[in-house]
ROLUMTOR-76028 format. One record per residue: residue number from 1; x, y, z of N, C-alpha, C, O in turn. Coordinates in pm, whole numbers. Each point is the difference from the previous one (the first is absolute). Layout:
   num       nu       nv       nw      cau      cav      caw       cu       cv       cw       ou       ov       ow
   NUM        X        Y        Z        X        Y        Z        X        Y        Z        X        Y        Z
...
END
This chain:
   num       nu       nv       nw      cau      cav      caw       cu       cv       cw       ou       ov       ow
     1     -851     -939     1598      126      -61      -38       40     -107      101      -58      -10      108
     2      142      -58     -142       29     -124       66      115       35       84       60       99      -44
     3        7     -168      191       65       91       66      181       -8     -106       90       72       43
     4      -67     -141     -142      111       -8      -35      -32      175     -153       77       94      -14
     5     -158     -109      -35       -8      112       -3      -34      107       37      -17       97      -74
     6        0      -98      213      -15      123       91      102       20       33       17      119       25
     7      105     -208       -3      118      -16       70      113       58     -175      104       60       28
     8     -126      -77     -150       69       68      -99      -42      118      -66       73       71      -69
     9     -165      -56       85      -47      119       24       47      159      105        6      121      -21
    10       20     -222      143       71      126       95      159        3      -29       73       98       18
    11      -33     -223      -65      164        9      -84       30       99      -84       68      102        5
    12     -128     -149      -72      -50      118     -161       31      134       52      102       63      -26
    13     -258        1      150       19      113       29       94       14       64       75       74      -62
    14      -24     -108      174      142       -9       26       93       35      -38       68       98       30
    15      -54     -188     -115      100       48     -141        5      149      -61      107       58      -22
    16     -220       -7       -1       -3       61      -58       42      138       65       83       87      -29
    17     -159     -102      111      -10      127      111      105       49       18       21      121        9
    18       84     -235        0      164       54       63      111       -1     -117      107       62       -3
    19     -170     -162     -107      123       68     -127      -78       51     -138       64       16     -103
    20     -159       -1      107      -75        8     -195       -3      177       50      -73       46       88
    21      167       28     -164        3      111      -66      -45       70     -115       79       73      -60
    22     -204      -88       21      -68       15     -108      122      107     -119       52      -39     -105
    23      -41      156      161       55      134      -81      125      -74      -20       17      -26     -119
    24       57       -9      180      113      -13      -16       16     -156      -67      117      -33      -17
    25     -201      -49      -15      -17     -102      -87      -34       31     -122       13      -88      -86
    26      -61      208       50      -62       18     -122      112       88      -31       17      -51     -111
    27       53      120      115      112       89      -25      130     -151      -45      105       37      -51
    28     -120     -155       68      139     -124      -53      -26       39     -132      -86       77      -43
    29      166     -138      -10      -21      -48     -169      -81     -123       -2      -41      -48     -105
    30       19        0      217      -78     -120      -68     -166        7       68      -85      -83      -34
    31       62      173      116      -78       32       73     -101      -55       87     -121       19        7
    32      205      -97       61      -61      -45      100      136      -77      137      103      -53      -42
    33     -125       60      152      116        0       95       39     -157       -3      -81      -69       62
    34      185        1     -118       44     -110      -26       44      -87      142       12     -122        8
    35        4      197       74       27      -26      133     -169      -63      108      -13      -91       82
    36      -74      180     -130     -106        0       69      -95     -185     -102      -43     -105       50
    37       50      151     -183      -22     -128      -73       80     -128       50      -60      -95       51
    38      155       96      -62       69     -115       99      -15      -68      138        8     -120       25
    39      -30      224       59      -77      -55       91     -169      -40       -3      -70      -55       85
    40       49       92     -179     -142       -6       16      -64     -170     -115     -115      -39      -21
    41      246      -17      -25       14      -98      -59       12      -78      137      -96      -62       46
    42      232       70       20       33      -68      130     -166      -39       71      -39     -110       40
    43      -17      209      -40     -107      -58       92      -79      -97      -87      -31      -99       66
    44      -13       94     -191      -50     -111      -77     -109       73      -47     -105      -64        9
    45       90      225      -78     -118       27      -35      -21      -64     -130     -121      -19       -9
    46      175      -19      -86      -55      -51     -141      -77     -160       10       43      -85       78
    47     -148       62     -156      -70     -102       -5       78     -131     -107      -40      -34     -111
    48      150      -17      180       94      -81       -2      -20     -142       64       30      -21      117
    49      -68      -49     -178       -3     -154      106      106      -32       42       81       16      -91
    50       -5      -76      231       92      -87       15      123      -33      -69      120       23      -10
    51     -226      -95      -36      138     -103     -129       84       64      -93      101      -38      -59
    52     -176      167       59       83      100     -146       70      102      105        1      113      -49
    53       44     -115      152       53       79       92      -93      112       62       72       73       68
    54     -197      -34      -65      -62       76       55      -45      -74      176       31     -106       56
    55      -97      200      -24      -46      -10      145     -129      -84       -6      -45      -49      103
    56        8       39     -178     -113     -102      -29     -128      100       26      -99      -48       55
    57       99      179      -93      -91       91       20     -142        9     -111       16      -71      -99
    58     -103      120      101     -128      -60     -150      -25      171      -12       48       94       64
    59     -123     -100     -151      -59      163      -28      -67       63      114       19      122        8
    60      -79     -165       63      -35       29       76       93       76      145      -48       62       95
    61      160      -86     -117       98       28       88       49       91      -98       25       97       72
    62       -4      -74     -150       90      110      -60     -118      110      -15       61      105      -20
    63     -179      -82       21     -130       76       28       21       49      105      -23      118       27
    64       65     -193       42      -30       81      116      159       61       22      -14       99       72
    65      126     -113      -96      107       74      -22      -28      140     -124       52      106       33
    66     -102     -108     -120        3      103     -100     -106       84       55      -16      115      -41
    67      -63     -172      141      -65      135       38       13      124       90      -59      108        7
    68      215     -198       91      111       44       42       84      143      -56       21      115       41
    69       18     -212     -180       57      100      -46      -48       94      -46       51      110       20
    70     -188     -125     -113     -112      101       36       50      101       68       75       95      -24
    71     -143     -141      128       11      123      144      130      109        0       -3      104       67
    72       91     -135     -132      160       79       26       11       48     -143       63      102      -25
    73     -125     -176      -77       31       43      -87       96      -62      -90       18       20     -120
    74       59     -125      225      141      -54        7       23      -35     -182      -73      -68      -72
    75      179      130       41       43      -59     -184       61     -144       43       64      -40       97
    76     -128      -33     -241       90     -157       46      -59      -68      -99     -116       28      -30
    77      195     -141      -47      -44      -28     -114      -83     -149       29        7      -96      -76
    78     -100       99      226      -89     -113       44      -89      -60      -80      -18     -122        0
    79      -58      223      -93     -135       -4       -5       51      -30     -168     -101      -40      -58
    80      202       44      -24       47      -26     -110       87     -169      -21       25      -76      -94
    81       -5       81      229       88     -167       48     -115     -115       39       -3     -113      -51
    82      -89      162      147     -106      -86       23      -94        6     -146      -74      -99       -3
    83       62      156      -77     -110      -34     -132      107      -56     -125      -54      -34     -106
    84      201       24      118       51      -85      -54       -5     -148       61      -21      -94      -77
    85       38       70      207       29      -95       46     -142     -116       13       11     -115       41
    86     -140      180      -86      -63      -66       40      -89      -26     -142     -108      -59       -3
    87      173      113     -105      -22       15     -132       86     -131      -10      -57      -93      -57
    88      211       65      111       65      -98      -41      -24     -121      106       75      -94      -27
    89     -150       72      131      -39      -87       73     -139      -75      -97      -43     -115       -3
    90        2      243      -69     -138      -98      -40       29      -66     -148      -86      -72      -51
    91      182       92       -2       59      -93     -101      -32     -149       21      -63      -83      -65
    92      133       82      188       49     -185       27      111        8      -38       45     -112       24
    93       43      176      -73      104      -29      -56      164       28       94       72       98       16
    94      -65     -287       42       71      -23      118      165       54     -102       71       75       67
    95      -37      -93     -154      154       15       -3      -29      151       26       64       54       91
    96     -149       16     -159       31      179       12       -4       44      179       91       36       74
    97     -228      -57      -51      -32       33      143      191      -32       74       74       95       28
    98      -29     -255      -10       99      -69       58      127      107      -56       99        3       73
    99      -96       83     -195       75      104      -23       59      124       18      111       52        7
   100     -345       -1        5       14      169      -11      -95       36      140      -47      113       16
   101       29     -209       70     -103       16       86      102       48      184      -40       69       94
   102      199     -157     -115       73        3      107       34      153       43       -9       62      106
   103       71      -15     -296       50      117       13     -122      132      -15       34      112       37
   104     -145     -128      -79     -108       92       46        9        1      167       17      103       66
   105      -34     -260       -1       16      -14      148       77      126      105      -43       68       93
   106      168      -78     -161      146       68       33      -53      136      -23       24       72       97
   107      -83      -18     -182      -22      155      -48       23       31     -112      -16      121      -20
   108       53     -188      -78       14       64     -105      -78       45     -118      -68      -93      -42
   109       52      206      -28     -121       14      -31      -91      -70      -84       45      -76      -87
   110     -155       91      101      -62      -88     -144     -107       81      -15      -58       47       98
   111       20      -22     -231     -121       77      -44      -57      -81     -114       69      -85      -57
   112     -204      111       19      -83      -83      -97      -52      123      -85      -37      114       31
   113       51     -196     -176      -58      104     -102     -145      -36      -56        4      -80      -94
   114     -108      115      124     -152      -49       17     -102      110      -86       -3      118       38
   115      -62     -154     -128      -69      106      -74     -104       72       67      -92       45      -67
   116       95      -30      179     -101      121       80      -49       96      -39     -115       23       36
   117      177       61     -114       13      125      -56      -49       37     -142      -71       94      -34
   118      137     -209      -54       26        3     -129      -29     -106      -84      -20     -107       57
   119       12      109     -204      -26     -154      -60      150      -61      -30       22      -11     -121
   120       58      -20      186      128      -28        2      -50     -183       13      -36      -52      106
   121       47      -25     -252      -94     -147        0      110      -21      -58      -47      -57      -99
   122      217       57       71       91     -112       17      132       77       32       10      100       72
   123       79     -159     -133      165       61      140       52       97     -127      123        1        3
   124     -151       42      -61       22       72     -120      -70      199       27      -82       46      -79
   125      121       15      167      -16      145       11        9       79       95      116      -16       38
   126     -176      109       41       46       81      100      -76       21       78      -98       71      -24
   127      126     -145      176     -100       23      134       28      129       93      108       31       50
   128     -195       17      -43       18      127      102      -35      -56      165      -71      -97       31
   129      126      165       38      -87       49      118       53     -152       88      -55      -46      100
   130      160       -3     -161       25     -103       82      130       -4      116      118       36        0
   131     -231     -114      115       52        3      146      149       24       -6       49      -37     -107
   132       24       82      182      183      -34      -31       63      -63      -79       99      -68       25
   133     -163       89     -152        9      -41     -124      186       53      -75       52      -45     -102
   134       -9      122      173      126       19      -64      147      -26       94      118        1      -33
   135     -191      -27      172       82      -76      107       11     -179       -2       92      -72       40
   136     -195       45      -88      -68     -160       45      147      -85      -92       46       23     -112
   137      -14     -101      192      103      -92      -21     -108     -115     -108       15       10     -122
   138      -77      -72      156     -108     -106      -28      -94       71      -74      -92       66       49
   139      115      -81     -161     -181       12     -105      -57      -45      -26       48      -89      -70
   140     -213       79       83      -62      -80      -49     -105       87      -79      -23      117       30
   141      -53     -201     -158      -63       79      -27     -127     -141      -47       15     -122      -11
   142     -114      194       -4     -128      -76      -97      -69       35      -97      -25      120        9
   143      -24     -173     -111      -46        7     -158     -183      -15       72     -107        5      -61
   144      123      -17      149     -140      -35       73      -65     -109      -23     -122       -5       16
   145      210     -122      -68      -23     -129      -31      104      -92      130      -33      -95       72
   146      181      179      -83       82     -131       18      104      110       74      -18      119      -22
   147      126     -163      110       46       80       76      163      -26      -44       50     -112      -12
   148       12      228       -6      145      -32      -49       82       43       41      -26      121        6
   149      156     -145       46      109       79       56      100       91     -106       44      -37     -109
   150      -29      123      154       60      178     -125      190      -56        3       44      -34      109
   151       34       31     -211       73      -34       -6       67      160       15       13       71      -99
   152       21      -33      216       24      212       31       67       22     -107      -35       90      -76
   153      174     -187       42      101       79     -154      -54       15      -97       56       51      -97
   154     -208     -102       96      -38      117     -145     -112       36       60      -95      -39      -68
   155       62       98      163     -113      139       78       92      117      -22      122       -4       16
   156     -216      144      -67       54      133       53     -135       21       87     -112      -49       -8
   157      176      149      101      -85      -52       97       30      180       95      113        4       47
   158     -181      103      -25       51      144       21     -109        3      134     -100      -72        3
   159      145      183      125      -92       13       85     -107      130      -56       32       84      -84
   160     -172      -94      161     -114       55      -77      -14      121      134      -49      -49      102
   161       76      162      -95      -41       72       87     -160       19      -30      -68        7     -102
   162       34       -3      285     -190      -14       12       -6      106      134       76       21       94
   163     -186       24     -130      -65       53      103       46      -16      157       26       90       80
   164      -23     -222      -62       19      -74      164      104      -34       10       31     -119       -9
   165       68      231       32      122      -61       47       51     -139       23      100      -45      -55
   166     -184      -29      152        2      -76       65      -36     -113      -34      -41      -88       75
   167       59       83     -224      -33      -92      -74       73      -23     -128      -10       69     -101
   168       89     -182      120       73      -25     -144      -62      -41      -81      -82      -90       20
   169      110      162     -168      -54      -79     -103       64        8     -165       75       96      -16
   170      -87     -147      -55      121      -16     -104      -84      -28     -117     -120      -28        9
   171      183       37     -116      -64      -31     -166       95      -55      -20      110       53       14
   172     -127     -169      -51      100     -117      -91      -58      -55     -121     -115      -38      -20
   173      242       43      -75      -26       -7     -150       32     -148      -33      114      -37      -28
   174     -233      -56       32       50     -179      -45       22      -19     -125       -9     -120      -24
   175       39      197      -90       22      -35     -134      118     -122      -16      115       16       42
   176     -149     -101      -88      104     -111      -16       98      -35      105      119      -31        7
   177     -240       54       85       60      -91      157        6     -141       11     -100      -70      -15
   178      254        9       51      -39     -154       22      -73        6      105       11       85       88
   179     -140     -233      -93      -44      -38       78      -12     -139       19       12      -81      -91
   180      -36       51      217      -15     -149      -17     -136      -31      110       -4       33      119
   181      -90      -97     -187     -113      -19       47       22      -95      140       78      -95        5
   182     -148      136       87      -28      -91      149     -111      -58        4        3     -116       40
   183     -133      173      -77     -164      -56       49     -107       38      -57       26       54     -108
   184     -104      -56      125     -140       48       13      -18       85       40       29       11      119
   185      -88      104     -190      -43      110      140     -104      -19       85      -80      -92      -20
   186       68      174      124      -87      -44       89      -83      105       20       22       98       71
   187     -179     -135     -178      -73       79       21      -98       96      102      -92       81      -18
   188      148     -123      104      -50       32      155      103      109       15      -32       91       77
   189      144      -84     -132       47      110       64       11      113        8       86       64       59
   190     -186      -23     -128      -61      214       59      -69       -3       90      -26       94       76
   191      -22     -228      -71       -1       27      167       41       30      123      -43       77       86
   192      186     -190      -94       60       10       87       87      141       10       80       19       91
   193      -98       48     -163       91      130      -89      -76      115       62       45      113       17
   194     -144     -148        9     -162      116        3       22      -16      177       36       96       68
   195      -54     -189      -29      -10       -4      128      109       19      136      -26        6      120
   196      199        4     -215       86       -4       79        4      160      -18       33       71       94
   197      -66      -24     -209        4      163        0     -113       48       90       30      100       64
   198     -155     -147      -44     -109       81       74       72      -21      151      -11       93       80
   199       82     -212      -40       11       10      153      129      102        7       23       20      119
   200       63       47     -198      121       82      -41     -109      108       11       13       31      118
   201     -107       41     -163     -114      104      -26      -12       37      155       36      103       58
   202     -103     -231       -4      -82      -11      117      121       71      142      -34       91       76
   203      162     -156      -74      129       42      120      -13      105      -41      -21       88       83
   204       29      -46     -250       35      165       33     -124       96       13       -6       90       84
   205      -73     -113     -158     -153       85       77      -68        0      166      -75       85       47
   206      128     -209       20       26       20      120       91       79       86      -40       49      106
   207      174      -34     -152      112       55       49      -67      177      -18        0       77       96
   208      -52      -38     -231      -39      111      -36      -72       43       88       26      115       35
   209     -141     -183       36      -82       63       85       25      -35      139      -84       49       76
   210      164     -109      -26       98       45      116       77       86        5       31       44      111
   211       21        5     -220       69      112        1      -39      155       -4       52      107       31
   212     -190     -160      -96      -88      126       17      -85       33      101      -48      111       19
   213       29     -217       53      -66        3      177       73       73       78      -27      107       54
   214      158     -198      -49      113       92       70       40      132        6       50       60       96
   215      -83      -12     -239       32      161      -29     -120       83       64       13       98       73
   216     -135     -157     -115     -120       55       28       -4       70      202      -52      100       49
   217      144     -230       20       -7       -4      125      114      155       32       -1       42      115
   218       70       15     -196      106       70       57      -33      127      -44       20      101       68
   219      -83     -101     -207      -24      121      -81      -97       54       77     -112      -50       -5
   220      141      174       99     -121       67       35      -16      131      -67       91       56      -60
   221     -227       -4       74      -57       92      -69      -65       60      107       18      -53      109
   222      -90      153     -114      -91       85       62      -11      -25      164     -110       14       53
   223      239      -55       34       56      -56      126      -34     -124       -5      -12      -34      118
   224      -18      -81     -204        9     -125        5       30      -90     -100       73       47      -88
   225     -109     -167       73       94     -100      -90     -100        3     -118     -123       -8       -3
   226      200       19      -73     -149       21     -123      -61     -176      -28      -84      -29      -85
   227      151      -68      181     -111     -148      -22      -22       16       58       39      -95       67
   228     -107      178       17     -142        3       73     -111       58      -37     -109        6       56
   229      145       37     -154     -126      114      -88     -111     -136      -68       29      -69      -98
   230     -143       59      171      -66     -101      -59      -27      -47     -178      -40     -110      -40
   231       71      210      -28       -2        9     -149      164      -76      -37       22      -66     -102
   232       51       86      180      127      -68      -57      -29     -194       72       44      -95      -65
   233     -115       75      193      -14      -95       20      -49      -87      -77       41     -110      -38
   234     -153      183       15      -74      -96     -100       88      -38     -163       13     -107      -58
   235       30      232       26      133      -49      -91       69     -145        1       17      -87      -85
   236       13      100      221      147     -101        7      -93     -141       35       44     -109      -34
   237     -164      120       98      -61     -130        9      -53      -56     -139       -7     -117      -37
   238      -22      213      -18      -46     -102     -142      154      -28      -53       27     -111      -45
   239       40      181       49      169      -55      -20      -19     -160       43        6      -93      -80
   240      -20       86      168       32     -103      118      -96      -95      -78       52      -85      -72
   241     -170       91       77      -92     -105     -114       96      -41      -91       66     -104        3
   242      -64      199      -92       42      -33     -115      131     -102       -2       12      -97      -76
   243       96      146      188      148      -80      -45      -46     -161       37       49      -99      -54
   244     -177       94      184       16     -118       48     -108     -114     -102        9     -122       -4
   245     -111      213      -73      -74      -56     -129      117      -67     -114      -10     -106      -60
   246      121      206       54       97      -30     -106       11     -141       52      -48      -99      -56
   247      136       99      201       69     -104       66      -45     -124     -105       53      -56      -96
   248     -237       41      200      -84     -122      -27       37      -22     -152       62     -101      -35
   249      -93      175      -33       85      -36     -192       72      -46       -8       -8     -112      -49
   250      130      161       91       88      -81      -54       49      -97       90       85      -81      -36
   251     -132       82      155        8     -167       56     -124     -102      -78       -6     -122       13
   252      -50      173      -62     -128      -69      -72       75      -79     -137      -17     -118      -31
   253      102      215      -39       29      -72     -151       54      -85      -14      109      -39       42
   254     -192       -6     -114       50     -199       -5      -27      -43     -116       61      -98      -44
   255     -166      169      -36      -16      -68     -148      -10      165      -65       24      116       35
   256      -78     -199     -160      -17      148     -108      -57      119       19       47      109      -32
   257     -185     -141      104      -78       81       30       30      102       87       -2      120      -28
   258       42     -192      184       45       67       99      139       13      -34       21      100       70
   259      102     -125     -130      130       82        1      -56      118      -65       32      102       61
   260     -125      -74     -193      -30      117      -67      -65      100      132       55      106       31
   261     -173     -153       34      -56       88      123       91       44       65       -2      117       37
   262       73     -175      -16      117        4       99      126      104      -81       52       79       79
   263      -12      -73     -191       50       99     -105      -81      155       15       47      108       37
   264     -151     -134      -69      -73      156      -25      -52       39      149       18      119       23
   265      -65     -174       59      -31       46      151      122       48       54      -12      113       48
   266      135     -167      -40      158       23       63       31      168      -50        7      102       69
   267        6     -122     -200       33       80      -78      -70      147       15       62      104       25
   268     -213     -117      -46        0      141       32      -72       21      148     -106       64       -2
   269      157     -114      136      -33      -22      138      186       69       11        4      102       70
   270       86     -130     -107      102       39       24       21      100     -112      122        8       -6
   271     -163       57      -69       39      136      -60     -105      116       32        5      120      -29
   272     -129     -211      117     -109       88      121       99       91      137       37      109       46
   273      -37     -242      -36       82       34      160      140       94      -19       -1      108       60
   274      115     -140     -133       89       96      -75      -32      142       -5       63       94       48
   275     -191      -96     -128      -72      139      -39       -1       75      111       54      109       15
   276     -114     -166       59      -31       77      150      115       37       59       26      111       47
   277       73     -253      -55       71        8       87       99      167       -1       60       58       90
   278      -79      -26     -229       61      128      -30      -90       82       12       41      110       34
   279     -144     -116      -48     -108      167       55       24      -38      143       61      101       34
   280      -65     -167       62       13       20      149      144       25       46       22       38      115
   281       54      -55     -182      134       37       24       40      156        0       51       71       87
   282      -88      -48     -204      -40      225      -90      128      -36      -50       53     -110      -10
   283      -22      203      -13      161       55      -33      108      -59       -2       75       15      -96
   284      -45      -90      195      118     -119       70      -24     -100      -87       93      -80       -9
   285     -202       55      -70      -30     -115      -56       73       15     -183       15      -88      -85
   286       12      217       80       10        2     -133      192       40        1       64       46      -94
   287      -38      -65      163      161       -8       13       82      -91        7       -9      -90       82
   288      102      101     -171      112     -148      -19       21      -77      140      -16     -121       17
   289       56      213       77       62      -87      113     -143      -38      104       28      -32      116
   290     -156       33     -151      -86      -91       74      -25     -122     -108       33       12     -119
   291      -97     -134      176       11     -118      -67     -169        2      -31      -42     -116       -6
   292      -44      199      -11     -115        3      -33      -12      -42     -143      -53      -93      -60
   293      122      199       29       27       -8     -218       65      -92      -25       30        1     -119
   294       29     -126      198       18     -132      -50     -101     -122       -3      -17      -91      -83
   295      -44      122      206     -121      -69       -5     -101       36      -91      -58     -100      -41
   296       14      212      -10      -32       25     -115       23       -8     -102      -92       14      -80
   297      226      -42       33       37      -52     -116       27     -133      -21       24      -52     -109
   298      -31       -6      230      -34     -191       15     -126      -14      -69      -17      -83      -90
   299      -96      185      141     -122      -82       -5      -39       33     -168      -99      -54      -49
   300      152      109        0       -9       40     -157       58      -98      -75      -52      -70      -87
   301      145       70      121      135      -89      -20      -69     -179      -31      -10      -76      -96
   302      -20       77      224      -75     -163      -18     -133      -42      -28      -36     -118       -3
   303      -58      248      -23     -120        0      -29       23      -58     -167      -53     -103      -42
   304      133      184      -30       49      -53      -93       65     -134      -40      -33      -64     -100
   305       99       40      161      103     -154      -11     -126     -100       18     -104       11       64
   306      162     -119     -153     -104      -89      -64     -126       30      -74      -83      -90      -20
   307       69      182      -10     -139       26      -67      -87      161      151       18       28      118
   308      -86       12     -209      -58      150       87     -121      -94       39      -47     -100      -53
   309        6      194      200     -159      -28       25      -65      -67     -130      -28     -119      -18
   310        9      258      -91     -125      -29      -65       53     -134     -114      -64      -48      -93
   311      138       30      118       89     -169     -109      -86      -82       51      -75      -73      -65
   312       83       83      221      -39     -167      111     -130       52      -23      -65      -93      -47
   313      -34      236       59     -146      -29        8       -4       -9      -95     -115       42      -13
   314      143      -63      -79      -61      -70     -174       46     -162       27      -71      -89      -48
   315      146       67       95      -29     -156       -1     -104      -22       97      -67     -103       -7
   316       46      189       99      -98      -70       77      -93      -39      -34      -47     -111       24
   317      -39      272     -142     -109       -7      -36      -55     -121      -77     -117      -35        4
   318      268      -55     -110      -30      -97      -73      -27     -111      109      -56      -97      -50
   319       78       87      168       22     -113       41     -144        7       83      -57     -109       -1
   320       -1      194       60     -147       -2       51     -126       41     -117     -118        1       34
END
């Protein structure tokens, strides 16, 4: 990393360390800490140019923030604001951006309605599974031709309880939604979609096996620490392969091929490490008040979002 993102990067954690309350963010009505999102705008994580009021930050800088939040787990409607914002940057379309780009800047939410999931091919029916889809101030959605802004007074729009707490997500009903068209879509963007989620995968499958090192070091057994038992070492080192194999992925995705590698390697490298992370834990691991069973329900959680492993290795197979 470059030292300005080495230098927002330790902000981020910073940040986080001393106000992101995971439990007690997911217990709001809107679920995620509105206080902690605000500052975390202040520092300039969204991929915002300049001129539209952002920090002049690129994807690449907000990657390396979401892998941040990763790590904590942190709820925040980032990763739903940056794939609107860069859905409406690739328009061209200066009056909207000069509109809806200041107040994304500021924090406010924006989510995109994108057929990932489903054959949802015009603004006429019902998207599931979408990002802060019943918070998002700003809608956008695509026919997978052309990109259009959701006129909300005719969205119903309900929150979708999931597995991962720690993850908003909503079903909104577009039946005879005004819309008014902005652009082009921009077919590149499951990529960029694929790759901001694997480095989100990557913070928290790292965080997972620091946390399970740490335990390993205290938990003793038979008068010593049970990570010293050479059978658990070797455990946690192929751990250690694996999160830093993920890493190389999803710093790798850049086109079709590699955001998909980078999708299915993340994905089940962080519902690996998870796995463990709860057999090396025992018991403690399967109780509400340890944060094991959240990290486990992340890595399920997002293995799914955008398409499963075996979605991306079927495109692969067409593409080699």
């Amino acid at each position: 990393m470059t030292p300005e993102q080495l230098a927002l990067r330790d902000a981020v954690r910073s940040l986080l360390d001393k106000h992101s309350d995971v439990r007690a963010a997911i217990e709001t009505p809107h679920g995620y800490d509105k206080d902690v999102w605000a500052r975390l705008c202040d520092i300039g994580v969204l991929p915002i140019p300049e001129r539209y009021g952002g920090s002049g930050a690129g994807l690449a800088e907000t990657r390396v923030v979401l892998e941040e939040l990763g790590r904590t787990l942190t709820p925040s409607p980032l990763l739903a604001s940056t794939l609107a914002a860069h859905a409406l940057l690739a328009t061209g379309n200066e009056e909207a951006c000069d509109r809806l780009l200041p107040r994304i800047a500021d924090g406010t939410v924006a989510t995109l309605v994108w057929p990932w999931d489903n054959a949802l091919t015009s603004l006429n029916g019902t998207a599931r599974y979408v990002l802060d889809g019943d918070l998002a101030e700003i809608l956008l959605a695509t026919d997978g031709t052309d990109l259009y802004e959701i006129d909300l007074a005719g969205v119903t729009r309900e929150h979708t309880p999931a597995m991962d707490p720690t993850r908003r997500l909503a079903t909104i009903h577009l039946t005879d939604a005004a819309a008014t068209r902005l652009g082009r879509w921009s077919p590149e963007f499951r990529d960029v979609a694929l790759a901001a989620l694997a480095a989100e995968q990557v913070g928290a499958a790292a965080r997972a096996l620091e946390l399970t090192v740490e335990y390993t070091k205290t938990r003793v057994q038979f008068g010593r620490p049970i990570g010293s038992f050479q059978a658990l070492k070797h455990r946690m080192a192929d751990l250690h392969v694996l999160v830093e194999t993920a890493r190389s992925a999803a710093l790798a995705a850049a086109d079709e091929v590699s955001a998909a590698v980078a999708k299915v390697y993340c994905s089940e490298a962080f519902f690996k490490v998870t796995a463990e992370m709860v057999q090396l834990h025992g018991g403690i691991a399967i109780t509400w008040e340890h944060d094991a069973h959240l990290y486990l329900k992340r890595a399920h959680g997002s293995g799914q979002l955008f398409g499963s492993p075996a979605v991306h290795l079927e495109r692969l197979r067409t593409k080699i």
